[in-house]
C-alpha angles and dihedrals in degrees: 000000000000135000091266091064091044099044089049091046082056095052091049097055090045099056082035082062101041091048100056092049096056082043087053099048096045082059101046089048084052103044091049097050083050090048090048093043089061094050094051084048091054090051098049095046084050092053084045089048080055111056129086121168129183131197102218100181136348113192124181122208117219105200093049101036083230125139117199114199123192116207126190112205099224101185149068102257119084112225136201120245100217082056097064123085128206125215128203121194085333088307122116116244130184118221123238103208130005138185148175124221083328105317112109090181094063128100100182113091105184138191106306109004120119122233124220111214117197124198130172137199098037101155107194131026107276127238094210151011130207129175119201111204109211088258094053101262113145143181128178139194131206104183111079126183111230112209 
């Protein structure tokens, strides 16, 4: 064998080599964003495990077109109340003031604390109710007090 053999044996082994560490750190990146995305999973199945809302009473007002819903936060997780999102009749709604046990400038709704939701401009008496917590977590409620 000449140096030509040799010298082309070496080349090979070398981008051989080169390319099995480049091979090596795009798994590893991989295997560790997969293995991140899991734990951040788990955690958000435990914070759904741990989330139970009820809706205790929903009354419309007829003269002001308002419905008032009162929410109890069941569960262990405490939510955020712009993160929850109220239905009517299938139909989103925003809510025009909020508060929890009394405090409209609060975003934290903890383990049991009831949340007021306040919407305007319902037109008609709803047939039903349903309030959507950030992480998914829903309750509704069919039976409205008409006031």
């Amino acid at each position: 064998m000449g140096f030509g053999v040799s010298g082309s044996t070496a080349v090979i082994f070398l981008g051989i080599l080169i390319a099995s560490g480049t091979l090596y750190t795009a798994a590893a990146g991989s295997a560790e964003q997969i293995s991140e995305a899991r734990d951040e999973d788990s955690e958000d199945l435990l914070d759904r495990r741990n989330t139970e809302l009820e809706i205790t009473s929903v009354a419309y007002d007829n003269s002001t077109d308002e419905l008032e819903i009162n929410v109890a936060n069941r569960g262990t997780t405490t939510l955020s109340v712009d993160g929850a999102s109220v239905l009517v009749d299938n139909g989103f709604e925003t809510a025009d003031s909020t508060r929890v046990e009394g405090d409209e400038s609060t975003d934290v709704w903890g383990g049991d604390q009831t949340l007021v939701i306040n919407v305007s401009d319902v037109t008609a008496e709803p047939d039903r109710v349903k309030v959507v917590a950030e992480n998914g977590v829903a309750d509704g409620n069919s039976t409205v007090e008409v006031i």
